[in-house]
C-alpha positions in Angstrom: -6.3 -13.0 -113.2 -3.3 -12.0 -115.1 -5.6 -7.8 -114.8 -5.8 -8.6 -111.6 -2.5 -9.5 -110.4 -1.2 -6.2 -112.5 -3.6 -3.5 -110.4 -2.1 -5.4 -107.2 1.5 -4.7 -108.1 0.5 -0.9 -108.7 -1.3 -0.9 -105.5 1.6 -2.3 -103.8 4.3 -0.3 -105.5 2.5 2.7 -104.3 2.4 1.0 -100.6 6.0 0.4 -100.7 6.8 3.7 -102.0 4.9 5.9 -99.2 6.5 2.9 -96.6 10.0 4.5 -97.4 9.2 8.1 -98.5 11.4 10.4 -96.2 9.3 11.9 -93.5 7.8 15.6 -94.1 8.3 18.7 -92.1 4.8 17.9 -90.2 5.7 14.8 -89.6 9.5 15.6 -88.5 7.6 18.1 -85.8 4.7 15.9 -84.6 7.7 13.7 -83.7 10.3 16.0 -82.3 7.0 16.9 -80.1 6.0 13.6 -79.0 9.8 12.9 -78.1 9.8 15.5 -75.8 6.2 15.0 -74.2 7.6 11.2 -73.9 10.8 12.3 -72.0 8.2 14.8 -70.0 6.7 11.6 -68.8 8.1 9.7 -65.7 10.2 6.8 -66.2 8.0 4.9 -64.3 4.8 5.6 -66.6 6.7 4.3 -68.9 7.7 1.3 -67.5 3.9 0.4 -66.3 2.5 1.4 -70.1 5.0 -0.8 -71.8 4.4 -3.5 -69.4 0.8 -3.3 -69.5 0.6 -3.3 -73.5 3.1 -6.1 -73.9 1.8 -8.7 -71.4 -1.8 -7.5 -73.5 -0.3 -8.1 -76.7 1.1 -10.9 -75.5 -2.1 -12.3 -73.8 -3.7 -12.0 -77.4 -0.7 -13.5 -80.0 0.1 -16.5 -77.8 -3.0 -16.9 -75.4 -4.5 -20.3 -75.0 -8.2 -19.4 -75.8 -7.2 -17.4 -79.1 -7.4 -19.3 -82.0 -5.5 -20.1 -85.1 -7.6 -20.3 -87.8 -6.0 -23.3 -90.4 -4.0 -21.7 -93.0 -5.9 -21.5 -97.0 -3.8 -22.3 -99.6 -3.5 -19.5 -102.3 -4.8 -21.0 -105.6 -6.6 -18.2 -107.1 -5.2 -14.8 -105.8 -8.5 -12.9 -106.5 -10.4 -15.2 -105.0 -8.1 -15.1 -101.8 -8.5 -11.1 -102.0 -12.1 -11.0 -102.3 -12.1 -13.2 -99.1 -9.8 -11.0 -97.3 -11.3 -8.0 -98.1 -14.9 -9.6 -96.5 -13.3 -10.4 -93.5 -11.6 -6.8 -93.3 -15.4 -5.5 -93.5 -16.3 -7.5 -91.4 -13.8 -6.4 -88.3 -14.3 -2.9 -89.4 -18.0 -3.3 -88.8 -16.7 -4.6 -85.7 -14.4 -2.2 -84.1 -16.9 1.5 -85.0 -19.3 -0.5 -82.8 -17.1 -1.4 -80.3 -15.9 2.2 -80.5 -19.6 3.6 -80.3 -20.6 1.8 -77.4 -17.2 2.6 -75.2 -17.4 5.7 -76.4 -20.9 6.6 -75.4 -19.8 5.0 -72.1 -17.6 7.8 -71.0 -14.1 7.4 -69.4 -14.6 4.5 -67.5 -16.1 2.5 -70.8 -13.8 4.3 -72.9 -10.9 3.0 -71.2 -11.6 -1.0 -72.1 -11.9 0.4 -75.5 -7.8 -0.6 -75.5 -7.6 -4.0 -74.9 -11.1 -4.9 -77.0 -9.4 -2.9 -80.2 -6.5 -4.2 -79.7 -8.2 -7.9 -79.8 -10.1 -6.7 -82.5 -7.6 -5.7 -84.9 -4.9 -8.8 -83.9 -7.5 -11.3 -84.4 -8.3 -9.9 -88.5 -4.2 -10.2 -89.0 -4.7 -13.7 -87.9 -7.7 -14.5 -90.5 -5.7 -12.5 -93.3 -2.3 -14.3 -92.5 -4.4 -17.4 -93.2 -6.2 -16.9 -95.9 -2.8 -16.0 -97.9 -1.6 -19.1 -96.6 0.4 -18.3 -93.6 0.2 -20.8 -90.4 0.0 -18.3 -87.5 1.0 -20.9 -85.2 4.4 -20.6 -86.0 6.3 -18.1 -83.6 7.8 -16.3 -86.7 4.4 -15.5 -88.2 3.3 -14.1 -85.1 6.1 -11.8 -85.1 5.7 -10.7 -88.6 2.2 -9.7 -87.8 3.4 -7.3 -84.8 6.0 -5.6 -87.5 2.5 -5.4 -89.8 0.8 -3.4 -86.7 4.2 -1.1 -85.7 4.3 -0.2 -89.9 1.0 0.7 -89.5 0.9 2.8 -86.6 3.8 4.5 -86.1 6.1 7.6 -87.0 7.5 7.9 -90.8 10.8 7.3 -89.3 10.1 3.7 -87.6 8.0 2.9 -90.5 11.5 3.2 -92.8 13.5 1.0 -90.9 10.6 -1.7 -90.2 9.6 -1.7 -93.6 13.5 -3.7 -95.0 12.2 -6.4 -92.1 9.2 -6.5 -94.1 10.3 -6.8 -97.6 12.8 -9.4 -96.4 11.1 -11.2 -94.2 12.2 -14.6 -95.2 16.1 -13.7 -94.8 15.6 -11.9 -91.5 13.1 -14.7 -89.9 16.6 -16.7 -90.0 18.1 -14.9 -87.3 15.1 -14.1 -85.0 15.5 -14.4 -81.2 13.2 -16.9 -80.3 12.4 -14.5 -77.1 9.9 -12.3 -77.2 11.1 -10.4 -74.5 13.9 -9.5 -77.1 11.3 -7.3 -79.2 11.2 -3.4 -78.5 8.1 -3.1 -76.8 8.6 0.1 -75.5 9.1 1.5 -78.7 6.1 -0.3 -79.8 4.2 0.9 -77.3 4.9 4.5 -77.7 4.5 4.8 -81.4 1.5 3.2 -81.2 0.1 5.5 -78.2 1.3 8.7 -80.1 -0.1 7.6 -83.2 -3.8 7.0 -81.8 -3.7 9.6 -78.6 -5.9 12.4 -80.5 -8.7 10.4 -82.0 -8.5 7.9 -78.5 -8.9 11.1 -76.2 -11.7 12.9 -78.6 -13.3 9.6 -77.7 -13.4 10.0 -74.1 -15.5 13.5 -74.6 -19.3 12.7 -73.5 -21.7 13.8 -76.3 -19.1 13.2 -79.4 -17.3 9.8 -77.8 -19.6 7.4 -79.7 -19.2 9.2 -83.3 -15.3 9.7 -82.7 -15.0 5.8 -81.9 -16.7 4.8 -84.4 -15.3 6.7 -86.5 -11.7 5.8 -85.6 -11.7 2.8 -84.9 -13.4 1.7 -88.6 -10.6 3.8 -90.2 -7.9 2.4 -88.2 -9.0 -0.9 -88.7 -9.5 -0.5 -92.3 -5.6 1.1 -92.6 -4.2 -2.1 -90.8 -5.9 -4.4 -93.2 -4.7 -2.5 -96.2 -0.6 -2.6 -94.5 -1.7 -6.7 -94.1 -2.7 -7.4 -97.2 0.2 -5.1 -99.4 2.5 -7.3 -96.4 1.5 -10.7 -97.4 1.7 -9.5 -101.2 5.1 -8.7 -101.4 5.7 -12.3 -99.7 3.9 -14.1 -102.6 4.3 -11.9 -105.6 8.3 -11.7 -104.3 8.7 -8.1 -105.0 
């Protein structure tokens, strides 16, 4: 255990380390692009895309039919790992077949491809927020795991000023709004978006849609686990 919890702090250190790293010339350019293609874009596409994805995200953090699952108290950390790391499998097996089958589908197909990833990949944050012992119930938990997805998919830039939220989640929890409407989902919406557009239109091309979605979506899905579970670490190993 005492190995164990030693390899985690290096794997986390090395998390925390590329979560503040200045942002590289590429990445200073991809972003200085997608700014302008974003200002390009009509106010009102923007407004109907930010609407659209937070009344979705919405829908699935605080729906009625999506379930909590009972938070697992951490007695054994390797244990707990091993269990999380099943359960990210699992939703990666998950999402490259949702992403074949939409992608084979076409444009029309590959358009609900949004809303069933984005279900996807909020309900294995909910199982990994329990099994380290978290009660997603709580309206503070749910937040946390929306900072977990912006980290995850978004510019170098955003990801350095979300990731002091992160690391002192306990301290900042204290003065959360207790409206959602309060959270920036436009920004969300568009990191997110620019982070994802290449692989999600690649998907939409009929003969290589089902390989790209597959494809993406188990990678995606296996890089938002991997931002959950060095999250939740830094909560219970305090560092």
């Amino acid at each position: 255990m005492e190995l164990y919890e030693q390899e985690i702090r290096k794997e986390l250190h090395r998390w925390q380390r590329k979560m503040q790293r200045d942002p590289s010339l590429p990445n200073r350019l991809t972003k200085r692009l997608q700014d302008r293609i974003n200002r390009i874009i009509p106010e009102k596409v923007h407004q109907a895309f930010t609407a659209a994805i937070k009344q979705m995200t919405r829908g699935v953090l605080f729906g009625a039919g999506f379930i909590s699952p009972e938070p697992q108290p951490v007695t054994d950390l390797l244990l707990t790992e091993a269990r999380v790391k099943d359960r990210i499998g699992f939703y990666k097996t998950t999402a490259a077949t949702e992403g074949a089958i939409t992608g084979a589908g076409g444009i029309l197909l590959g358009l609900a491809d949004f809303p069933l990833f984005l279900s996807i990949k909020m309900k294995m944050l909910f199982d990994i927020a329990a099994l380290y012992g978290f009660d997603v119930k709580s309206y503070q938990e749910r937040l946390f795991l929306l900072y977990i997805f912006q980290i995850t998919f978004s510019s170098q830039q955003l990801r350095n000023k979300t990731y002091p939220l992160l690391a002192n989640w306990d301290q900042y929890r204290q003065d959360l709004p207790m409206d959602m409407h309060a959270f920036d989902w436009r920004r969300f919406q568009q990191e997110y978006r620019d982070y994802i557009d290449i692989a999600k239109l690649l998907q939409l091309m009929p003969g290589i849609g089902a390989v790209v979605g597959a494809y993406a979506n188990h990678r995606l899905t296996d890089k938002l686990g991997r931002s959950a579970m060095n999250a939740y670490r830094m909560r219970i190993l305090k560092v």
